[in-house]
N, C-alpha and C positions, 0 to 999 in steps of 0.2 A: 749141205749148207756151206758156204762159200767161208773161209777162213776171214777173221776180222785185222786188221790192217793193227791191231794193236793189244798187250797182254793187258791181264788185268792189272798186274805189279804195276806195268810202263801208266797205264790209264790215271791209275793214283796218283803215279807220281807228278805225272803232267797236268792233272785237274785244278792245280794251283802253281802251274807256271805263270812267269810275264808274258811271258811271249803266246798272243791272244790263238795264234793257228794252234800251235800244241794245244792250251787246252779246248779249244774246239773240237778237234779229233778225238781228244780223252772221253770229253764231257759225251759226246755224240753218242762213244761208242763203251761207254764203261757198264751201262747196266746191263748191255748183251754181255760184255765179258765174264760178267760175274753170273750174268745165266748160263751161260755154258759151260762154265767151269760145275755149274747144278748138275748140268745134264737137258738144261734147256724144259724145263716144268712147267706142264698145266698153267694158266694163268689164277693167280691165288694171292692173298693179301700175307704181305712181310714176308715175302722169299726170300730177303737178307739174310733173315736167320739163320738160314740153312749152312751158309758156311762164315768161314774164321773170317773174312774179312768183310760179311756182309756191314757191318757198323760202320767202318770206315767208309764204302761205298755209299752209301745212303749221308752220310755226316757230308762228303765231297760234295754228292750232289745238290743237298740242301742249300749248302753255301754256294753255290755257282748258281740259286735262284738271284742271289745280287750282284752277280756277275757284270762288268759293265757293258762286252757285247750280247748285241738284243738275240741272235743264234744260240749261245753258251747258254742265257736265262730259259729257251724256251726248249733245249734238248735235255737239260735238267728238268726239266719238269716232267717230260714223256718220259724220262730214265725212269724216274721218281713212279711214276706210273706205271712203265713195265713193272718195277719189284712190289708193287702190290701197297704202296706207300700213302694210307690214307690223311696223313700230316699237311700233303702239297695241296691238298684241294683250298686251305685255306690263307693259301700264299699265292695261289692263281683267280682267284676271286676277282681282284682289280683287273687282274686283262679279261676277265671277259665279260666286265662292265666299262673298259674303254670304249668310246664310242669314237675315237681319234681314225679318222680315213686314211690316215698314212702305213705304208707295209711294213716300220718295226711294230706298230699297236697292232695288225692286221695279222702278221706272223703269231708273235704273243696270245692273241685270241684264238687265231686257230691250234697251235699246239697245247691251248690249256682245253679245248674242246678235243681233245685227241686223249690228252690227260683223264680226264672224264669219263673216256669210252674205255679208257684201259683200265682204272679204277672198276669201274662198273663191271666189267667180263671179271674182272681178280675176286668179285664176289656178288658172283651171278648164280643164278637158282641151280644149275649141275654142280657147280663146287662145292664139295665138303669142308667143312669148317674144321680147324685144327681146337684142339681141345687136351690139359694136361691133362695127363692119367697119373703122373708121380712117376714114370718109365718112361719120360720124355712125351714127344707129340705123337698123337696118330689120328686119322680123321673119325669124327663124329657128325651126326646131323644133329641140330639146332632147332626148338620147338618152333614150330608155326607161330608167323607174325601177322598184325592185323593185316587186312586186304589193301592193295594198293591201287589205284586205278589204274595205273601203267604196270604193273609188277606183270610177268608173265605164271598163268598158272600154275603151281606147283612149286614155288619158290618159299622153301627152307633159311631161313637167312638165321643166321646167330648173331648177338647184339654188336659186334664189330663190322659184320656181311651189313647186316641191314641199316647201317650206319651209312656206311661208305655207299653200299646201293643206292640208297633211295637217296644221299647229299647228291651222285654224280646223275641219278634219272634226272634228280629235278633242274638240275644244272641245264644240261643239255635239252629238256622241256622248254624252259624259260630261251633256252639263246635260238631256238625258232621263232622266238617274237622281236628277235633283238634288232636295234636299231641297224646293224652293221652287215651287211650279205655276205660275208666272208664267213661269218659263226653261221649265219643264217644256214649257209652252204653246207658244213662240219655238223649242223645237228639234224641234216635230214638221214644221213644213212647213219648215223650216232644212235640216233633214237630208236632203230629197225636193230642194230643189236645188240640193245641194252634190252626193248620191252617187246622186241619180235611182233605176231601179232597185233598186241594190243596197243602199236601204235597208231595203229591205222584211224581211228578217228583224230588223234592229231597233226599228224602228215596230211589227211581231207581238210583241215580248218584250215592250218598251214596252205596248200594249195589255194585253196579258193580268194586268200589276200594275199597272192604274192603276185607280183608283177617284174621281177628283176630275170631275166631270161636263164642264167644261168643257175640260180635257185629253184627257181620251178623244175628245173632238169632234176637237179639234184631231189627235189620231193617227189619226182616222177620214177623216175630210177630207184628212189630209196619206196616208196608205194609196190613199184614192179618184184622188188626184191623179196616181199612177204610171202609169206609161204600156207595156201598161195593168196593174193591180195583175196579182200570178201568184197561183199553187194559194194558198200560203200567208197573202196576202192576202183571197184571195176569201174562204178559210173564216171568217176573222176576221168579213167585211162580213157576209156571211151570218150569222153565229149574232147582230149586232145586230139584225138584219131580223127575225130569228126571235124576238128579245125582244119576250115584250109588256110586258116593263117598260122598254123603250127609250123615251128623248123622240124628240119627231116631228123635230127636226132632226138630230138623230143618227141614225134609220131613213132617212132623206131621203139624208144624205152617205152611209151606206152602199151604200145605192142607186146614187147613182148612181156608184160603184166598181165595183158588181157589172156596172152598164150598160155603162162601159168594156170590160171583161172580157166583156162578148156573157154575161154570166151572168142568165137568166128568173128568176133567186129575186130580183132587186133591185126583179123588175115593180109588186107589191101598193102599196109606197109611192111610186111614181111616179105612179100611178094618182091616189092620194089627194094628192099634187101637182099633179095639174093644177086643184085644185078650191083653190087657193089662190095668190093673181094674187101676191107675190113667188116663190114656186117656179115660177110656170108655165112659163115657159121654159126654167130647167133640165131639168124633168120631159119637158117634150117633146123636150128634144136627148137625154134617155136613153131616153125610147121609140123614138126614132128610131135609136139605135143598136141596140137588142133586135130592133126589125124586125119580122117574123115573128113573133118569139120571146115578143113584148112579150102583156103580159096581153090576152084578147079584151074584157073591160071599157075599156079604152083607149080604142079605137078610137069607140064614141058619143060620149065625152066629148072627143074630138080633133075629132071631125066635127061637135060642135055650136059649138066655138070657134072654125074654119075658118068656120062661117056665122052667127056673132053679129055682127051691124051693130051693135053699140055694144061691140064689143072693136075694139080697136086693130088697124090692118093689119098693120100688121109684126107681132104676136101670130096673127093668123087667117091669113099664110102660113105661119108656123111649124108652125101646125098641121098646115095641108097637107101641109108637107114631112115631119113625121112620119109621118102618115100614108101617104102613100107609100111608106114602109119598111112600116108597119103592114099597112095593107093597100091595093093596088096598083092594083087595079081602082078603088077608091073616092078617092085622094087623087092618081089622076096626072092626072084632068079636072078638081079644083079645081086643083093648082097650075098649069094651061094655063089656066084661066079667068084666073086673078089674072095669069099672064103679059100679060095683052093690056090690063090695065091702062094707061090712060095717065100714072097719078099714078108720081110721081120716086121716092118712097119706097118703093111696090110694085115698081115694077122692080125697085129694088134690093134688095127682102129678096128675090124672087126669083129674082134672079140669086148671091144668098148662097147658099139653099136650093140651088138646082142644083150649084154649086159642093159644098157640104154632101154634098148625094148620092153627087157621084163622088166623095169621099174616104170616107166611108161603105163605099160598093163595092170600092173598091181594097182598105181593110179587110179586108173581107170574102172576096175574092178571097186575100189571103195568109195567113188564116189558114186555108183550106182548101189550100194550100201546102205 
């Protein structure tokens, strides 16, 4: 991790300069300093606590919500949100019922939507809940709380988790309806990993009334992202694949949703991905999960970029290893050639790809299960 441009001592000190760049840089960058100085922890509610100077840290950021530049206000509020700080949810309310088209309200709305998602992970269904035992904190689980419709299965919340959970689910619920495409934008992949799965019927409502090009992406990509999307996802990917008035990045992200999904209708623009060196790789981790399945046009264009000496190796094992899925006879003696490679870099995409494989297969194996 790349060293931070500033301590924590300096960060304090500067959070309440005149001089608006200093606290800029402080406020930006204080609630990482004060994670690291943790040890950089799990995402969890009140990680102030943890050291001497958490109080101050959190009291700084608090007040640089009234900060007079609109940056200061809205990196205080995501700080606020890394340390797990469920106090800011109700001091960022107003921006993200501004409905103002201008980029300071547009900024402000989207880092309070950022806010939200960071909240929401700080006490999300795998975090253990802190609990005194009278010998300080250690973690505990928290009795089962009523059902949520969004709640993802399995989610343990203690009356503080499930507070701040369900304030920042429903936040982020609500600003998919919102007047404003900028939130609109911020709570389509927000909502994929607060409620995982079981957002997918609201990302399909969401899709089907939205019309701003760039949010549709953003619900198409945050759809694609589910693990892996179900029926009622896939139909959505699919009727963009079938648009010929879809843009190529939006048939692209559909695609490769449908490729998660083991679904052949996402094949045709995978296809026409690999003929394009920033998708190539995407394209070929979705033919490789189609397999079989994958269009029979694939496979030349897989097997001429597996033996293009002026494409990159780590590109031309990937090939391979798609191919392999694609077809078996033809990509399991390139990827044993490239094994015997002596360069460090090919080992290692090869020993990625194989890795790749057998999670592939495992796939594959449960869903015939």
């Amino acid at each position: 991790m790349p060293s931070l441009p500033i301590t924590l001592e300096a960060a304090l000190r500067d959070a309440r300069s005149p001089d608006p760049t200093s606290r800029s840089v402080a406020v930006r960058h204080l609630a990482a300093a004060l994670l690291a100085e943790l040890g950089d922890p799990s995402p969890a509610l009140d990680l102030a606590r943890g050291h001497a100077l958490g109080e101050a840290v959190v009291a700084a950021l608090t007040a640089a919500l009234d900060d007079p530049q609109v940056p200061v206000r809205a990196m205080a509020a995501t700080g606020l949100g890394q340390l797990g700080e469920p106090a800011v949810i109700a001091r960022i309310d107003p921006w993200l019922q501004d409905p103002d088209p201008g980029p300071d309200a547009g900024y402000l709305r989207e880092c309070a939507a950022i806010t939200c998602v960071l909240l929401g992970l700080a006490s999300a269904p795998e975090h253990l809940v802190r609990a005194d035992d009278g010998e300080g904190t250690r973690p505990t689980e928290a009795p089962p709380a009523a059902p949520h419709p969004l709640r993802p299965p399995g989610h343990v919340p203690s009356d503080l988790s499930r507070v701040t959970y369900e304030a920042a689910l429903a936040r982020i619920t609500a600003a998919l309806r919102a007047p404003a495409p900028d939130l609109r934008f911020q709570a389509a992949g927000g909502l994929v990993e607060l409620a995982g799965r079981a957002a997918e019927p609201a990302l399909c409502a969401a899709l089907d009334g939205e019309s701003h090009p760039h949010v549709r992406l953003a619900l198409v990509s945050a759809l694609a992202e589910l693990d892996p999307p179900g029926s009622e996802a896939c139909a959505r990917l699919a009727a963009v694949v079938a648009d010929p008035g879809a843009a190529v990045e939006l048939a692209f992200a559909a695609a490769l949703g449908l490729a998660a999904a083991r679904d052949p209708s996402g094949g045709p623009p995978l296809v026409l991905g690999l003929q394009r060196s920033g998708d190539r790789a995407r394209a070929l981790e979705g033919l490789a999960a189609l397999g079989l399945a994958a269009p029979p046009a694939a496979v030349p264009l897989a097997l001429k970029l597996a033996r293009a000496w002026l494409t990159p190796s780590v590109m031309r094992v990937r090939a391979a290893y798609a191919l392999v899925r694609m077809a078996p006879e033809t990509g399991q003696p390139l990827l044993d050639e490239f094994a015997r490679s002596r360069r460090p870099a090919v080992q290692e995409a090869v020993a990625d790809a194989r890795a790749a494989l057998a999670q592939l297969t495992l796939q594959d194996m449960s869903k015939r299960t």
